[in-house]
N, C-alpha and C positions, 0 to 999 in steps of 0.2 A: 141173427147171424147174417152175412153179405152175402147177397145172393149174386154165386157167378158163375159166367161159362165163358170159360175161359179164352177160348176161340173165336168165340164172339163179342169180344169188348169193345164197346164200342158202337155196333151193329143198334143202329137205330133200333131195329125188331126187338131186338134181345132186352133196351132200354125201355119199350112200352112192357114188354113182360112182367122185367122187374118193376115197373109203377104198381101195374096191374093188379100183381102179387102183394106187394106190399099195402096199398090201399086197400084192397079186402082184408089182410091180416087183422090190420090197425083199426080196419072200418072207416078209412079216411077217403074224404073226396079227394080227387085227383086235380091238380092246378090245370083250369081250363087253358091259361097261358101258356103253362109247358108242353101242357099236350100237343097247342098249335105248331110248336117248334119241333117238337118230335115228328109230324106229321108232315111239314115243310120236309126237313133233312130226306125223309123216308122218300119225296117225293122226287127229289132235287138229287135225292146219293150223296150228297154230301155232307162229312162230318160235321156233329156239332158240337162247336169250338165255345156256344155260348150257351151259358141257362140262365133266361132273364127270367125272373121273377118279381121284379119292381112293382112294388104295390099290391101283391098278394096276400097280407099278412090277415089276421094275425098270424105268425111262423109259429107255432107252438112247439116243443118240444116231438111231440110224435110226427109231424111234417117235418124236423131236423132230420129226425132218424129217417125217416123215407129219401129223401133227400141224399142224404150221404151216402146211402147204396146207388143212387141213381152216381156221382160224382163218382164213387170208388169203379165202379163198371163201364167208366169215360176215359179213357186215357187221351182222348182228344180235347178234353175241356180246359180251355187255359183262359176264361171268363167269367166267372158267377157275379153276380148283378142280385141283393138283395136289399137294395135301398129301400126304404119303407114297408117295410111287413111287416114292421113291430117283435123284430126280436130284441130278445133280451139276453142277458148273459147266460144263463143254462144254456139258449140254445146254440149261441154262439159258440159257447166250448164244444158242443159235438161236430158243428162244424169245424173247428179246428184242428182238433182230434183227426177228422177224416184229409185236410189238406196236407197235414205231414206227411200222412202217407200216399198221396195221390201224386203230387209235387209237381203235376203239369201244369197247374192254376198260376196264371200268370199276372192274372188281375183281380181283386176284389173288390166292389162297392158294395159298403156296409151304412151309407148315407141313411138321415132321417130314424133311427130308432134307438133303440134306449143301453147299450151295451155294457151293463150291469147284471149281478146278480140282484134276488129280493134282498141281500142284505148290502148293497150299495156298491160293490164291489166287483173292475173288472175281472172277467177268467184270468186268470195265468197261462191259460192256453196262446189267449191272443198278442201276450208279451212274449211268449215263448215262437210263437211265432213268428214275429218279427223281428226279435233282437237273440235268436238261438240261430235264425237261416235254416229253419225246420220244412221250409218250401221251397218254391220255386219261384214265391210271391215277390213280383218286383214294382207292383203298383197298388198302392192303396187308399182306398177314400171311405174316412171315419168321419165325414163333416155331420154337422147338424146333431150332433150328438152330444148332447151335455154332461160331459166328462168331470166329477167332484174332485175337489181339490188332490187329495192323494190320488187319484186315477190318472190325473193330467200330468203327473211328476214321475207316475211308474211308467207312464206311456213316454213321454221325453226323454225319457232315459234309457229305454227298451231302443230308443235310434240310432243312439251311440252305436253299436256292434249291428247294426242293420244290413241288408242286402237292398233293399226298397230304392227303386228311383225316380219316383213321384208319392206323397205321402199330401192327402187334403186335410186338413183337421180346419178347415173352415169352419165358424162358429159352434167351437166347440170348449165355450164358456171356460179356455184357459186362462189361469190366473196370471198374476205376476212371479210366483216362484215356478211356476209350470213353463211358462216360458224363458224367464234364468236359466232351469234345466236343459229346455230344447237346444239353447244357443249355446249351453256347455256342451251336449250332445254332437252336434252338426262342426263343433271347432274341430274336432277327430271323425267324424265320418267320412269315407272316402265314395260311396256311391249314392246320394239322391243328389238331383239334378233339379228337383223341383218341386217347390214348398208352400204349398197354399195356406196362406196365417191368418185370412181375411175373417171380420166380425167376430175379435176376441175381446173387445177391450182395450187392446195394447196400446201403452200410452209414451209419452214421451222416455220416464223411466226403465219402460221395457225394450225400447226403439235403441238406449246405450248398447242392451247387452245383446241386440241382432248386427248393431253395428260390430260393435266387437267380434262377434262369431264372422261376419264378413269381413273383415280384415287379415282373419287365418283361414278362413276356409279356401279351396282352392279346388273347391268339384261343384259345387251351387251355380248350375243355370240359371234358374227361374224362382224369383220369389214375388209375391202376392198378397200386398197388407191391404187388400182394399177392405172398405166401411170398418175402419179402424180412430183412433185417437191421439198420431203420433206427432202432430201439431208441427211447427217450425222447428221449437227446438231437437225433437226428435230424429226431422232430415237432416238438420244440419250434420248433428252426428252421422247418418247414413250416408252420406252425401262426403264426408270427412272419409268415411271406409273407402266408397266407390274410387278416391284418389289412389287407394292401392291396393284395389281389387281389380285380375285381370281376367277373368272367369265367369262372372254374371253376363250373360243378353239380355235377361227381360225384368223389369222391376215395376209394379203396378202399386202405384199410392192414392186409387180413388178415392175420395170423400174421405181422407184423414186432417180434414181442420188446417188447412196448409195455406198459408198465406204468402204473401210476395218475399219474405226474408226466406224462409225454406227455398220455393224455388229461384230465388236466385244463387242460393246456394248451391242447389243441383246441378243450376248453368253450369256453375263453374267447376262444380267436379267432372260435368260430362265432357269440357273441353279439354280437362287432364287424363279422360279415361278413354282409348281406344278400343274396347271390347261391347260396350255396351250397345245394340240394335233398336230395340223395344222399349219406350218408359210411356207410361201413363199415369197424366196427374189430374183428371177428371174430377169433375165435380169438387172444385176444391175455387176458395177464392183467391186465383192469384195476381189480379192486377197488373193495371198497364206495365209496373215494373217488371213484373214478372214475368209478361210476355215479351217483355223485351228482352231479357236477357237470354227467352230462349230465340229470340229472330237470331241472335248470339249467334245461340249453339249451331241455327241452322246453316249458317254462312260458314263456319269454320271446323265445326266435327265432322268427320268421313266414315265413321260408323255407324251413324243412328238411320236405321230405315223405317220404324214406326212409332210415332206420335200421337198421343191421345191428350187432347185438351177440351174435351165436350163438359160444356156445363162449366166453365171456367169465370161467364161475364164475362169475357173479353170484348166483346161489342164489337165496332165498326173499326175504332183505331187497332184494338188487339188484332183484327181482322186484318189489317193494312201492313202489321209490323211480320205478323206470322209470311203474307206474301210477298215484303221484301227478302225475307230468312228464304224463303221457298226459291225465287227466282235466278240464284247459283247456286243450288244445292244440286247435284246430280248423283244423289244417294238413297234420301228418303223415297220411298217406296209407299208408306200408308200414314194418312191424317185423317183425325178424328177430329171435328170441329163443331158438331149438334149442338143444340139448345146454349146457342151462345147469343144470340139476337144481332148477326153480324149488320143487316141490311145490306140495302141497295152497295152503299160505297164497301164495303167488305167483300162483299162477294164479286165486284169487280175487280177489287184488288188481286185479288185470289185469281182467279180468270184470267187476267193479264196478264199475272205470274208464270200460268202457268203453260203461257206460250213459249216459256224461255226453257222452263224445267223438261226435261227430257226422263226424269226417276219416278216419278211419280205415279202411282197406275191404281188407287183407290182412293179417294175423299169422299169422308163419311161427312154430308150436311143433310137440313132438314129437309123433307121436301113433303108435299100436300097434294097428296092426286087429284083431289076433288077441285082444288083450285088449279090447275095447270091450263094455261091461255100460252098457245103459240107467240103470241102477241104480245105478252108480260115481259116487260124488262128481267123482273128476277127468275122467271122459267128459262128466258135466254141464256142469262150467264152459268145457270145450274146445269142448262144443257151442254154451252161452251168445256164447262169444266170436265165435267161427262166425256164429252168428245176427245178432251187432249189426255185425260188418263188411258181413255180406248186407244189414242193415238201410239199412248209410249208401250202399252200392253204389247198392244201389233210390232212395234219396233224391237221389242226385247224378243218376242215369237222369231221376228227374223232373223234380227242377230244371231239366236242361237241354231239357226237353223246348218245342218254341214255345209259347208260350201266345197261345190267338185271344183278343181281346177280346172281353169279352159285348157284347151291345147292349145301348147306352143309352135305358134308356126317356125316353118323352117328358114325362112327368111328373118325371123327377127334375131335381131341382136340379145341375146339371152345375157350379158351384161347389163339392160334396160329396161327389164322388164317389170320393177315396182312400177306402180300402180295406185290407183286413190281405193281402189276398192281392195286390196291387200294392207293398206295403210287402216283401213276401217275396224277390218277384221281383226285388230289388236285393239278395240277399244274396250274398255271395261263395261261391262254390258249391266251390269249391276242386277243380278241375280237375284228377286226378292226372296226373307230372308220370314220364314212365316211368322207372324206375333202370337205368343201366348193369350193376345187380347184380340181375337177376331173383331175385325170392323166388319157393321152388316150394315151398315149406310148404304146409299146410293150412289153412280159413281165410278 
């Protein structure tokens, strides 16, 4: 039975009771991790919103059941964190069971374990959960979970009538009909925002029917194929949507086999597309063509603030072409340019650039602490670059900062009184705009 008192839901005390209690019933050890959180809250008074359990497993069934009373006695908990503990589907459904009726739980990661029953099959609880709106659940992550062919097609489908507005199924070995499914799903969905697809397999055949689904969709923020298979001809197709999708900011194509024909396809849908912020085409070979057509994109699109092209080859010339695209652009916000082997003449170009750019305010390049000499030509210019992103940081700090009005003297002619620093104060400050794909470069 669930142990409760009533008036104390919640109440940290009351929370170690119920462990208490119930690990002696069970005879189970009590998770040395949650105890610490219990003990934290107890110490601090403040509720706790989270129970992480990350890596505690094996979860076995009689740890489910503890568990759930601990949840059902929470009304404060809008976090559970069970990535890797090795549940399985029995246990999964008791947890289910207890979030319908809890329905604070605002988040769930169920990363890294196996969410089947012994006989291959996921619960019903957890499609009932997501696709009945039996919660409160509006974020979920089922990555790293290898999902059998009919699991991946009730789960796609379960999206359709969804509340969820982040949903990972990152390498979660869906098929080509599993994904069909999804992108039937998501054509009628009206609430997720953001759809991580990356290390499925998905190949250029599968890249048609996400394109299609982004041609009608009209709620999709963020989508995320990276270490994917979607090759040229499969952007083209995507890239074909983006022309009449006005709704996506962030689209991430890492290491999907992408050559100079895809992205220059992309160029050219991104100069038809005024919505798009964010694209990353990393680790992908795109060639001097390739990089050209985005110097393209940089000179002429007015939406795009963040750029990922690490691991691209581009070299010294891609290096030179990316810092002419840079040096009128007063939009881009964040570049990503690592393990590109730009050299000496790259990184100058870049540098020089980025005396004119005023948007700018992160470049993610390589850098070697061990080797850093004051004295190094390319410590110089990494520093240079460093310096004018800090520069525009600062400048966007002030911009934003209120500005009081002087006072008006009583002598002046108050017909006269624009000003250059009034004229400033309406310039577009460019607001950076955050990416789905944090740059942690230096910078």
């Amino acid at each position: 039975g669930e142990m409760d008192k009533e008036g104390d839901k919640g109440d940290t005390a009351n929370l170690f009771e119920i462990l208490q209690l119930a690990c002696r019933k069970y005879k189970y050890q009590a998770w040395d991790k949650l105890v610490s959180q219990l003990q934290r809250s107890s110490v601090s008074g403040a509720p706790l919103t989270l129970f992480d359990l990350k890596g505690v497993g094996p979860l076995e069934q009689i740890g489910c059941r503890i568990l759930v009373q601990l949840i059902l006695n929470n009304p404060h908990l809008t976090h559970l964190n069970l990535e890797e503990t090795r549940l399985d589907g029995e246990g999964l459904n008791i947890i289910c069971q207890a979030l319908q009726k809890q329905k604070q739980v605002r988040r769930l990661d169920l990363g890294g374990n196996s969410l089947s029953d012994s006989k291959g099959i996921m619960p019903p609880s957890l499609l009932d959960l997501i696709s009945k709106n039996q919660s409160g659940l509006i974020q979920l992550d089922l990555s790293s979970n290898p999902f059998k062919a009919k699991n991946g097609i009730n789960l796609a489908s379960a999206l359709s009538t969804c509340q969820l507005r982040t949903i990972n199924l990152q390498n979660c070995s869906l098929d080509e009909k599993a994904i069909l499914t999804l992108a039937r799903s998501l054509k009628t969905n009206k609430t997720i925002l953001d759809l991580h697809l990356g290390q499925n397999h998905i190949d250029s055949r599968s890249a048609f029917a996400i394109s299609h689904m982004l041609e009608i969709n009209k709620t999709l923020k963020s989508l995320d194929l990276r270490n994917n298979n979607i090759s040229d001809a499969g952007l083209i197709n995507i890239s074909s949507a983006l022309t009449k999708n006005n709704t996506l900011l962030s689209i991430v194509i890492w290491n999907n086999n992408i050559g100079k024909d895809g992205i220059v396809s992309l160029s050219s849908a991104i100069l038809r597309n005024n919505t798009l912020k964010n694209i990353d085409v990393g680790n992908n070979n795109i060639g001097i063509d390739g990089v050209n057509a985005l110097k393209d994109v940089l000179r002429k699109n007015k939406s795009l603030t963040s750029l990922g092209v690490a691991a691209t080859g581009i070299g010294s010339e891609g290096a030179i072409a990316l810092a002419e695209g840079i040096e009128s652009n007063n939009v881009i916000v964040r570049l990503d340019v690592r393990n590109n082997n730009m050299g000496i003449a790259g990184l100058m170009a870049i540098s020089l650039s980025m005396k004119l750019n005023k948007s700018l305010m992160y470049v993610a390049y390589d850098i070697d602490d061990t080797n850093y000499d004051e004295g190094d030509l390319e410590s110089n210019l990494k520093g240079e670059i460093a310096g004018c992103c800090a520069r525009n940081r600062e400048n966007l700090e002030q911009a934003n900062k209120p500005k009081t009005a002087p006072p008006v003297p009583e002598t002046t002619d108050q017909n006269n009184t624009a000003t250059a620093e009034s004229n400033d104060s309406n310039m577009d400050s460019n607001v950076p705009v955050e990416s789905t794909t944090a740059l942690t470069g230096t910078g």
